[in-house]
N, C-alpha and C positions, 0 to 999 in steps of 0.2 A: 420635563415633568415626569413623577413615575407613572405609568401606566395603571399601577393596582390602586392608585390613589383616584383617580377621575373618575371611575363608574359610582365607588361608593359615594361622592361628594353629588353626583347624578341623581341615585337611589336617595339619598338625605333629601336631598332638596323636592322629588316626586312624595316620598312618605312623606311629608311637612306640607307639602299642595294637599294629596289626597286627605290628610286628618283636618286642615282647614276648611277643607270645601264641605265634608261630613257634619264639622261640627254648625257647618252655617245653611244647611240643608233637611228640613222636615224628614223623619226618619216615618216608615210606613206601619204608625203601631198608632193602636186605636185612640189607645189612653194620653196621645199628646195633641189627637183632636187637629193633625195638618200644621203642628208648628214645629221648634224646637223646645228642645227644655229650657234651651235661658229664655225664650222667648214665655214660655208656660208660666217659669220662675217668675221670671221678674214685668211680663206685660210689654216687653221693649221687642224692636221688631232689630233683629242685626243689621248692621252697614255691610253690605253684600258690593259697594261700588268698587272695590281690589281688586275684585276679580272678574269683573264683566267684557274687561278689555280686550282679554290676553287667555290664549291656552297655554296649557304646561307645553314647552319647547318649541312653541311657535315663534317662529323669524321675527326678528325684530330690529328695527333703526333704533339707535341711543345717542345721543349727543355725548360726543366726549371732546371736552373743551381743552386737552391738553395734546391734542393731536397737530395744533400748527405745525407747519404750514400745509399739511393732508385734509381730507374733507373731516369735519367733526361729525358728520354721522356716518356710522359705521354698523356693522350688519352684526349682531350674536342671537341669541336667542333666549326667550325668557321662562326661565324656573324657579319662580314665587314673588311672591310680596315680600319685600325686606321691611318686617315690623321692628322698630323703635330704631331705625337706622333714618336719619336726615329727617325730610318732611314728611306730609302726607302724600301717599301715592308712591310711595318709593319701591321701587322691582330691583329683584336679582337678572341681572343678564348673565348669562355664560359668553363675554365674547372670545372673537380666535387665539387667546393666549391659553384657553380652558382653567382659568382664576377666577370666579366668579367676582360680579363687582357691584354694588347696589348703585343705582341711578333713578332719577325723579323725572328726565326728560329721556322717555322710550317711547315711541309710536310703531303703529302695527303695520306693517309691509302691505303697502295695498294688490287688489287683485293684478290692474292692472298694472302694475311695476313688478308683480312679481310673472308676467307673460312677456317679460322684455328678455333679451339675451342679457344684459348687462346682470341684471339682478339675479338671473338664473345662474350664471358664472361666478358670482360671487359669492351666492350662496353653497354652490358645487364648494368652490376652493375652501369655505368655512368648514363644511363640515367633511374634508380631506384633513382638515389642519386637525380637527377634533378627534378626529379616528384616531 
């Protein structure tokens, strides 16, 4: 893959986190009274459950069903919500091919899995392969 190609695909993907989480975020001005404006507008409180999960490029397990006879979950990390792609709930992972790929079945790396040598190794070699 070309190198000048991966950071902006990186950048994209952070600018698109950051102006979502803005827009679903109370901005600190008098006149909207601790809500947002759609929320001012229209009376509706937003679906903020996208994003409770997951930080931007925090390690992530994904189920990838087309990896027989390898384990199907595999280690990438996650940079957004993938709207109007599959179901509800669907995330962008970056895993170790650096392609992003939208998947519905991601879980967040727990503390203690991630104090283990295995998990620690594998996430080392990830992000060796990403560089």
């Amino acid at each position: 893959m070309d190198e000048t190609i991966m950071p902006k695909h990186l950048w994209d993907f952070c600018a698109q986190y950051v102006a979502e989480i803005r827009s679903l975020t109370a901005q600190p001005l008098f006149s909207l009274e601790g809500r947002t404006l759609f929320e001012l507008v229209t009376g509706n409180t937003l679906d903020v459950s996208e994003y409770i999960s997951f930080s931007w490029y925090e390690p992530v397990y994904y189920y990838d069903s087309t990896s027989f006879p390898q384990r199907k979950e595999l280690i990438g990390r996650w940079i957004g919500v993938a709207h109007n792609v599959g179901q509800a709930l669907c995330f962008w992972v970056l895993p170790k091919s650096g392609i992003p790929i939208a998947r519905t079945m991601v879980r967040a790396i727990t503390q203690i899995e991630m104090s283990t040598n295995a998990v620690k190794q594998e996430l080392e070699s990830y992000d060796q392969l990403i560089k």
